[in-house]
N, C-alpha and C positions, 0 to 999 in steps of 0.2 A: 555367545558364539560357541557351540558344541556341536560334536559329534555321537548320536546315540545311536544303540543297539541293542536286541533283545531275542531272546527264540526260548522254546519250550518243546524239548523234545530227548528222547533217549537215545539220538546218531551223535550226539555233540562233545567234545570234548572241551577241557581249559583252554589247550592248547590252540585248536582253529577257531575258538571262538577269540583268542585274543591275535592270534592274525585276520582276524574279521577286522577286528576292532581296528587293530594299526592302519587297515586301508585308510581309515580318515584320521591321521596325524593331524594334516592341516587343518580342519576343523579344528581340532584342539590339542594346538603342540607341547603345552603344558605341561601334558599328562594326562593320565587313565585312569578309571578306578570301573571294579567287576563286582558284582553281586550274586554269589553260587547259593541258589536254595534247590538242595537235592531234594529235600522233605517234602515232595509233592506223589503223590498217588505211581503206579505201578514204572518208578523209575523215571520217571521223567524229571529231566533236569532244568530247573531254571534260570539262565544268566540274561544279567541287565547290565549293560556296560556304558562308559560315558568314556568320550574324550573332551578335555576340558582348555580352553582357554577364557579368563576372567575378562573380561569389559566392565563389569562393575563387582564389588567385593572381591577380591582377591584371596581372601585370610583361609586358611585350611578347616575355617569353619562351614563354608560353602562345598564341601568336596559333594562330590556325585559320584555313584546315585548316595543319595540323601535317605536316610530312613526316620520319620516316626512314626515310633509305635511299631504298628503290622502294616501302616506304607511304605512304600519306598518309590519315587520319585527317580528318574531320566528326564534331561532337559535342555530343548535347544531353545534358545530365546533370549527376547528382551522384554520384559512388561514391564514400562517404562512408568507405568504411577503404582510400582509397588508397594511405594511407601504412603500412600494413602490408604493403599489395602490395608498394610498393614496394621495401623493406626485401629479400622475396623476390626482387625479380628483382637487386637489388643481390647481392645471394649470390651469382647464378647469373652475374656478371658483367655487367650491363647498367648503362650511367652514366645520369646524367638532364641537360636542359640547362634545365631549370625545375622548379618546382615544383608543376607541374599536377595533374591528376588525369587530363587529355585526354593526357598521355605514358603514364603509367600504362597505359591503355585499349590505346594504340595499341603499348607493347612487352610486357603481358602479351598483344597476341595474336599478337604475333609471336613469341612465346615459346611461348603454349600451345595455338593456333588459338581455333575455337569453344568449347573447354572453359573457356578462360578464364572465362566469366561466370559460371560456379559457384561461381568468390571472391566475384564481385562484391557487395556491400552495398548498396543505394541503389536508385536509378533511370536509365535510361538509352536511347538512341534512338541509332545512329550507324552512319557507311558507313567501308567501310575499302576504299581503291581498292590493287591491287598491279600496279602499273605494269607490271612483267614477266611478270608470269603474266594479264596485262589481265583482271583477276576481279574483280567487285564483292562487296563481305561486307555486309549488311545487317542488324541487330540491335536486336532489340528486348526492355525488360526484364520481368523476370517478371508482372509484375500489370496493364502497360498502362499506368504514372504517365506515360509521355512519348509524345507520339502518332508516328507512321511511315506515311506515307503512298508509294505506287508508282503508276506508268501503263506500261504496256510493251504497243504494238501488233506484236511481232515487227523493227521493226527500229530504232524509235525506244525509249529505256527514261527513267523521270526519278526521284526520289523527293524528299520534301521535308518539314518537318515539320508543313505544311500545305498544305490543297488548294488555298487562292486563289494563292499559287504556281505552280502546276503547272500552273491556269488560264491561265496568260499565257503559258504552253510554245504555239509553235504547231501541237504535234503533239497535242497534249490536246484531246480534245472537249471544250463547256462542253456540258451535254444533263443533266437529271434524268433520275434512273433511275425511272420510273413504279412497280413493284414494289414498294423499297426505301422509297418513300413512302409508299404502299398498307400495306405490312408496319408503317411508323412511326405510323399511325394506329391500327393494330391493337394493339400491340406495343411502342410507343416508339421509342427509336430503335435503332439494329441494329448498335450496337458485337460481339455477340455473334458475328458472322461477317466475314468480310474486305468484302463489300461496302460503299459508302456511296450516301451518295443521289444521288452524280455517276456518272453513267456510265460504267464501264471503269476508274474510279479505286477502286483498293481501298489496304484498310490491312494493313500485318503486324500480323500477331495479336497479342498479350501472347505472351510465351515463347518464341516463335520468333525464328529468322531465315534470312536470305535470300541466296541465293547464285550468281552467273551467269558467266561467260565471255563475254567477243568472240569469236568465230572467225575464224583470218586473213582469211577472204571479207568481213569489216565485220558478220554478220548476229549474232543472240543467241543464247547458246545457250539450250538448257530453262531455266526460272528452278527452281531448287531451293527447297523449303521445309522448314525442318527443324522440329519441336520441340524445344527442348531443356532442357524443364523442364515437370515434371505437379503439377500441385496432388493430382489424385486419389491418385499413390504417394504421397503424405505421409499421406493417412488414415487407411492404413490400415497395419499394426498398431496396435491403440492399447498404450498404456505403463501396463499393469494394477499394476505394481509400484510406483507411486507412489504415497504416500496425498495426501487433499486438503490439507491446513495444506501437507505439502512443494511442492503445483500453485500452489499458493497464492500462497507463500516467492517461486518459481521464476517464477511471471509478474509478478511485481511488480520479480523481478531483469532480466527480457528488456525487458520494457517502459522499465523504467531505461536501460536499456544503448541501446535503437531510440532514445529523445530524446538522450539523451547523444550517439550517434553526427552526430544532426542538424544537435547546434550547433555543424559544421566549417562556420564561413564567415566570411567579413573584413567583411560589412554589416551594416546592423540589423536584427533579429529581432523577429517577434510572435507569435503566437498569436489561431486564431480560437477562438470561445465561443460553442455555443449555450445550454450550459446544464443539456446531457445527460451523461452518466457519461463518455464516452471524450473530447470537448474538454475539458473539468475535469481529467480525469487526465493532460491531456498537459497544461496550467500547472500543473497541483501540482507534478509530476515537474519540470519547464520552470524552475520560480521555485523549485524546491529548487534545480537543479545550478549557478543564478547565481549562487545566495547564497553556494555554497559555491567560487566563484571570487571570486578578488581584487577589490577595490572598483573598484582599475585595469582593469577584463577589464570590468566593467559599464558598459556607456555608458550605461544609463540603468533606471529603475525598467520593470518587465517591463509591456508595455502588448499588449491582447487585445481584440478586435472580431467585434462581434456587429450581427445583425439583429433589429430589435423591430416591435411594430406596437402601439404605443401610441392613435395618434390614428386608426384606422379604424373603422369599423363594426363586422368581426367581430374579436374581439381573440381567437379560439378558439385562433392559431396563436402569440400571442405568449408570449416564454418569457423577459422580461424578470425576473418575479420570482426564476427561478432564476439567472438573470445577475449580477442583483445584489445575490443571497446569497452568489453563489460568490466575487466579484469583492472586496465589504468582509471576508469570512472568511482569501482568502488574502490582502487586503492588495495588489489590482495595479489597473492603469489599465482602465478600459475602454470605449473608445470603440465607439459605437450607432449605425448607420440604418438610417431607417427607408423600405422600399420601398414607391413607390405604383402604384398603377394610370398614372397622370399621367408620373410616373418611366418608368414601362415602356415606355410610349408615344414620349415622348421618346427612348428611349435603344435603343430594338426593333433598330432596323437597323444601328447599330454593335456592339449584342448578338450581332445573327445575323451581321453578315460576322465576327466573330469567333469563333464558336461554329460557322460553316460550315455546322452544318445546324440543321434545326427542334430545338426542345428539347422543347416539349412541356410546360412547366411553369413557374409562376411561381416555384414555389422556386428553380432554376435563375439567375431574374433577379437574386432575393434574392443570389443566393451573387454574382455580377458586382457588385452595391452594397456587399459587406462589402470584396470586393478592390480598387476604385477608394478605400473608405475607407481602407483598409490603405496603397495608393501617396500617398494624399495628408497620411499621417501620417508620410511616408519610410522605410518600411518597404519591406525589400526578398526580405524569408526570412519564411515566415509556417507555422510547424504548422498541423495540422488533424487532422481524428479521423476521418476516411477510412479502411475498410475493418475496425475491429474488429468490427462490426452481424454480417457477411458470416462471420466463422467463432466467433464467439464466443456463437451464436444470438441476437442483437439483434433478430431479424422476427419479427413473429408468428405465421408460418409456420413458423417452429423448435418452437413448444411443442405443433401440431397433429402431426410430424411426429414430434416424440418420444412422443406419446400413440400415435399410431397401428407405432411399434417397439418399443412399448411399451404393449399394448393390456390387459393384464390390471391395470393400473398405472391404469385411467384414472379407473375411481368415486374408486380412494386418495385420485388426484391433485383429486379434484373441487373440496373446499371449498377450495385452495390459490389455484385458476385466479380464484374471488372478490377473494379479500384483499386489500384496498388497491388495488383494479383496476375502472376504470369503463371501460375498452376493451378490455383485451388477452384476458382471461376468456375472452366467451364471444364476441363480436362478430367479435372479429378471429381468434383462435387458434383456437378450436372447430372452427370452417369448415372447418380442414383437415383434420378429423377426419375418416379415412377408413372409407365406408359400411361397406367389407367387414371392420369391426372390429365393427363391431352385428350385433346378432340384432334379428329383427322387432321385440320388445318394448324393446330397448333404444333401441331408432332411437325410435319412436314416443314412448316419454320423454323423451327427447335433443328432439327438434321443439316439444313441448309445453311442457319447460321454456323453449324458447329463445323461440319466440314470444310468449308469455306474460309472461316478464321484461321482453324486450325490444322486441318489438312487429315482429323480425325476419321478413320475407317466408318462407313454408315451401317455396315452390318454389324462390327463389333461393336458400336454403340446402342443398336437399336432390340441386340442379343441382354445385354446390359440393363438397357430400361425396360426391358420386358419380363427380366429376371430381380429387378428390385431385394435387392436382402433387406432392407427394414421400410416402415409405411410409417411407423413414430418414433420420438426421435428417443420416447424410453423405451423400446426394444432395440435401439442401437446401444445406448449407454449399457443396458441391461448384457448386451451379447458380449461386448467391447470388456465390461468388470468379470462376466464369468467365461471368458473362452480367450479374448486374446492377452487380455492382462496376466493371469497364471505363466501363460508360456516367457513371457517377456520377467517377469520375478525369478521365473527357475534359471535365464540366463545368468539373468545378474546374480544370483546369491549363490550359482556356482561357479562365475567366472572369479568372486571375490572371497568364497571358501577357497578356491585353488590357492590362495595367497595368502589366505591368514588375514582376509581382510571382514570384517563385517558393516554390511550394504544396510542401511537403513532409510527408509520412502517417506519421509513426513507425509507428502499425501495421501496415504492411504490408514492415516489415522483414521479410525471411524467415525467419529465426530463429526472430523470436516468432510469428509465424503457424502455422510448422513444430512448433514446444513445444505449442501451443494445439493445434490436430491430433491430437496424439501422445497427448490427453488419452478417459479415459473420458469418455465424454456425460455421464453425470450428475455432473459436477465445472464442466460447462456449463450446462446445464438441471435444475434443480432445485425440486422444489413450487412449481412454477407461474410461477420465476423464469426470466426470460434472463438470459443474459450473470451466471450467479452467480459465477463464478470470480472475474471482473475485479470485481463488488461486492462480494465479503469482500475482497478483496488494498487495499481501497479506503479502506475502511467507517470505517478510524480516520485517516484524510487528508480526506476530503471530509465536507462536512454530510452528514443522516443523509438529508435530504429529496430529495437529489441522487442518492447514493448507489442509493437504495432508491425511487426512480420506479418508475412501470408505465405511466405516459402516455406512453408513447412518440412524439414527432412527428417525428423524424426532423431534417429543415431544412425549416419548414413555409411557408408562403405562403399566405393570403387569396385562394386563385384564385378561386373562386366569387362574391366581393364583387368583385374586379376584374371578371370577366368582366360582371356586372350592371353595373357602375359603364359599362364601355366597349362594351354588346352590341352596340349601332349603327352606332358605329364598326369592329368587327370584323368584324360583317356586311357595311359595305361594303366597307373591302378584299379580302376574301374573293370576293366577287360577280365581281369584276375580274380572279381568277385564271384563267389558262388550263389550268393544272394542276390546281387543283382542280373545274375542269368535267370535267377529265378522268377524273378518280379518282370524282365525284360524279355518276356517270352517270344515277342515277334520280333525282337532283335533291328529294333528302331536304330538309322545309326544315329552315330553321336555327334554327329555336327547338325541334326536338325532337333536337337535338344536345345531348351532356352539356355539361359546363363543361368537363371539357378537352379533348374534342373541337375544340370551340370554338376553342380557346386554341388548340391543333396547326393546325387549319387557317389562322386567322390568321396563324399564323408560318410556315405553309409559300408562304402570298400573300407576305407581307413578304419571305421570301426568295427567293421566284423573282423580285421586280424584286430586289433589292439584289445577286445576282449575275445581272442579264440571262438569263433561264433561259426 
C-alpha cells in the first residue's frame, strides 16, 4: 500500500514536488523517500517519490524508491507469490538485500522485462526509471485494483498514483474536461477509457503499460503503449471436457487458494460483509484458513464490517438480516454503520478530494463509511468480493443475454426466471431479451405478460428489447471485466486509501477468473440462476438463504430517500456551479431530474470548489 510519484522536467523544484508527494500521506503515513537525478540532458530534472506504508516487510531494507544498479523502482502493490518469484530469480543467480516484494518487482524485470508480469499474482501500479538507457517503464495490473495516472505536454512528463498530485506540478493544467463530465452524467463515470475529468490528465488502462525515452536534445520521445494482457483471449475456447461436480471441485479449489494467497501480510486483517454470496464466501474461506493456523498466528477472533440502514425511512436497501445470519452461523465479529443523508453531507468534500472525481452514487459513500469503520477498528488488510458479479454472471443482464444465445431455450427457461424471484425474472433479466429472438406473436405475449404482472411501462420495455446491449453472454462478461469492473475498483481502493486501509479482491486473482472463463455457460447460468457454479461450490458452507438469493442488491444505498431528505440543499449548491451552467445549457429544472441525476450534479458542484475548478 503506497503512494507514488514521478515527473521529468526543468519547471520543478524539491520543494513542490514534495508537497506533491505529501498530498498522499494516507497512502503511506509511514513515510517518504525522493530520488533527485539532475544528470539528465539539458536540465531536466528527474524526481521519483514514494510514500510508504508496509503490509508486508516492514525493515528499512524495503525503503522506496529502491535502486539497483542503474534501476530504480516506485511501487504501489501487493504481488502476493513473491516468494515463489523469488525462489526463480535465486536459481538464476540473483541475491536479495530484503525481503520485499518491491525487490522482487524491480529484479524480475531486469531479469525478464515486460513479460515479467505474466508471473505476477496480486495487484500492482509502478515506474521503473533505467538511468542509462533514461527510459521510463510504466505498469499497470491486470484488472485496474491500483490506480496510474500520467500528464505529458511533449516536453514536461509526470505520473502519480493520484491526480491532486499532479495538480500541484506547475506544468499540469487544473481545467475540467467539459465532455468527460457531459459523458459522467450520461454514463457514469469513464474509468472505461484513459481520459478523466481533468484535462490532459489520463490514466493507464488496466493491462497495459507505458513506455518512453529522453532524447539527448532533453525532449520525449513517442510515449508507447502496450497491452499486455486480454481478458477476451481467456474466453474463449471454453473447456468442454470438464463435467460440472469437477468446475465445481475446481472453483472451490482456486477460490481457496486466491484468499489463501491474500493472507501474506504482517497487519491486521478483516473482511467486508454485505451479506451477498461472494463476501460470505470470502469469510467462510477467510475464518477456515485461520483456524487451521496456529492459535499463535491469530491475533485475534476474525472481525468483518458491513453497512446497514436500520433507522431510515426506506430500509428497501438494508441487508442486515443477512448479516447477521451469516455473522452468528460462522461464529465472527461484526461490526455495522450505518450511512446517512447527514453523514454524506458532512463528509461530501473530503469523499470527493479523495475519490477525485464525481461518483455518482450514494452507495459509493456507503462503501467510504464501512472503510473509515474498518481503520478505526485497526484494521489495516481488509477482503472484499470485488469482481466475481463481472464473470460469474452476477447482473441481470447475464440471464437476458444467455436467453437471447440461447433463444430456443427460452419458453423451457420460463417458469425458472419466477422461482424464488421478485426482481430478477422479469423486471430486470427479461429486458435484455433481445427483440430479434421473437416472432410478432411472441413479442406481443412477452409485453402482455409483463405489463400485466408487473405494471411495467410497454414502450420502455419494448425501447429496451430493441436496443439489446449484449446477444452472448461472453460479450456481457467481456463488457461487465473491462468497463464496469475498473470503475467499481477505483471506488473501493480510494474509499480505503482515504483511511489507511488496503482493499484486496481474491476474485480477481487471475487464475480463478481465467478457470471461471474456461468454463461452459451453463455451468454459469443455469434455470434462471446466476452465478450457479459459485452457489453449488457453496451450498453446504453457507446458509441455504444466502446461498440461494435472487434479490440481488449489489452494495445498495437509500439514494432516493437521501436525495428527498437533502433536495434543497443540493439544489442550492448546484445553482452556484459554473460548470454545471455549462453542461445545463437549456436550463432543465431540477425537480424533473432523476434522483441520481441529482446526486451526480451535486457532486460535480461540490467538486469543482473542493479542487478550485
Amino acid at each position: 500500500m503506497s503512494g507514488i510519484l514521478g515527473c521529468f522536467s526543468t519547471k520543478i523544484g524539491m520543494n513542490q514536488f514534495e508537497r506533491a508527494l505529501q498530498t498522499m500521506a494516507h497512502r503511506g503515513p509511514e513515510g517518504c523517500g525522493v530520488e533527485v537525478l539532475p544528470q539528465v540532458p539539458f536540465g531536466k530534472t528527474v524526481f521519483i517519490g514514494h510514500r510508504r506504508f508496509a503490509i508486508v516487510a516492514s525493515s528499512d531494507a524495503a525503503h522506496q524508491p529502491m535502486r539497483v544498479d542503474n534501476w530504480i523502482i516506485t511501487y504501489d502493490g501487493e504481488i502476493l507469490n513473491y516468494k515463489e518469484l523469488r525462489q526463480g530469480l535465486e536459481a538464476k543467480g540473483f541475491s536479495f538485500f530484503s525481503d520485499s516484494d518491491t525487490e522482487v518487482v524491480l529484479k524480475s524485470f531486469i531479469a525478464y522485462g515486460p513479460e515479467c508480469m505474466r508471473a505476477f499474482r496480486g495487484m500492482w501500479a509502478f515506474a521503473i526509471w533505467d538511468e542509462s538507457a533514461k527510459q521510463l517503464f510504466l505498469a499497470r495490473d491486470r484488472f485496474g485494483i491500483k490506480p496510474l495516472f500520467y500528464f505529458s505536454n511533449g516536453e514536461d512528463f509526470a505520473f502519480s498514483s493520484e491526480i491532486k498530485a499532479l495538480l500541484l506540478l506547475d506544468f499540469v493544467p487544473k481545467a475540467p474536461a467539459i465532455d468527460g463530465i457531459k459523458s459522467f452524467l450520461l454514463w457514469g463515470p469513464p474509468e472505461y477509457k484513459s481520459d478523466t475529468m481533468f484535462s490532459g490528465i489520463k490514466k493507464l488502462m488496466p493491462s497495459h503499460y507505458l513506455l518512453f525515452e529522453l532524447e539527448s536534445d532533453g525532449s520525449l520521445s513517442d510515449i508507447k503503449i502496450t497491452k499486455y494482457y486480454s481478458i477476451r483471449d481467456k474466453i474463449q475456447p471454453k473447456n468442454t471436457g470438464i463435467t460440472f461436480p469437477e468446475a465445481v471441485e475446481q472453483y472451490r479449489h482456486h477460490h481457496r487458494k486466491a484468499v489463501e494467497y491474500n493472507l501474506v501480510t504482517d497487519v491486521p486483517m478483516g473482511c467486508a460483509l454485505s451479506g451477498g454470496l461472494d463476501s460470505s464466501s470470502n469469510v467462510a474461506v477467510l475464518k477456515s484458513l485461520l483456524e487451521e493456523r496456529s492459535a499463535t498466528n491469530m491475533r485475534e477472533k476474525l472481525v468483518t464490517f458491513s453497512a446497514v440502514y436500520l433507522n431510515q425511512p426506506d430500509r428497501s436497501c438494508d441487508e442486515s438480516v443477512f448479516i447477521n445470519r451469516l455473522s452468528n452461523y460462522l461464529g465472527v465479529t461484526n461490526k455495522q454503520v450505518e450511512p446517512t443523508s447527514d453523514c454524506y453531507i458532512a463528509n461530501v468534500e473530503k469523499f470527493l478530494w479523495h475519490q477525485e472525481e464525481p461518483t455518482g452514487g450514494a452507495s459509493v459513500f456507503a462503501g467510504w463509511c464501512v472503510a473509515e469503520c474498518i481503520s478505526r477498528n485497526g484494521i489495516c488488510v481488509c477482503l472484499d468480493g470485488q469482481g466475481a458479479d463481472e464473470y460469474l454472471g452476477g447482473y441481470h443482464s447475464f440471464i437476458g443475454a444467455f436467453l437471447v444465445q440461447n433463444s430456443f431455450l427460452f419458453w423451457k427457461n420460463w417458469p425458472f426466471l419466477f422461482a424464488g424471484n421478485n426482481s430478477l425474472s422479469l423486471k430486470k433479466a427479461i429486458m435484455y431479451y433481445s427483440s430479434h429472438s421473437f416472432s410478432k406473436i411472441s413479442k406481443r405475449r412477452f409485453f402482455r405478460e409483463l405489463t400485466e404482472q408487473f405494471g411495467l411501462n410497454s414502450s420502455v420495455l419494448e425501447e429496451r428489447l430493441f436496443f439489446t446491449e449484449y446477444k452472448r453472454v461472453d460479450d456481457a462478461i467481456f463488457d461487465c471485466l473491462s468497463t464496469g469492473l475498473p470503475t467499481l475498483l477505483k471506488f473501493g481502493e480510494r474509499n480505503h486509501m482515504a483511511h489507511s486501509v488496503e482493499s484486496r479482491p481474491p476474485f480477481l486473482d487471475h487464475k480463478l477468473v481465467e478457470f471461471c472463463l474456461s468454463l461452459p455457460t451453463d455451468y454459469i447460468l443455469r434455470k434462471g440462476w446466476t452465478k450457479y457454479l459459485a452457489r453449488k461450490a457453496f451450498e453446504s458452507s453457507l446458509p441455504r438463504e444466502i446461498v440461494w438469493r435472487k434479490d440481488k442488491m449489489g452494495f445498495p444505498a437509500p439514494e432516493k430517500a437521501w436525495v428527498l431528505e437533502k433536495n434543497r440543499f443540493f439544489e442550492e449548491v448546484v445553482r452556484k456551479s459554473k460548470i454545471v451552467k455549462e453542461i445545463n445549457s437549456k436550463k432543465v429544472n431540477w425537480d424533473s431530474f432523476s434522483f441520481n441525476t441529482r446526486i451526480k450534479l451535486f457532486e460535480i458542484a461540490t467538486w469543482e470548489k473542493v479542487f478550485g475548478l
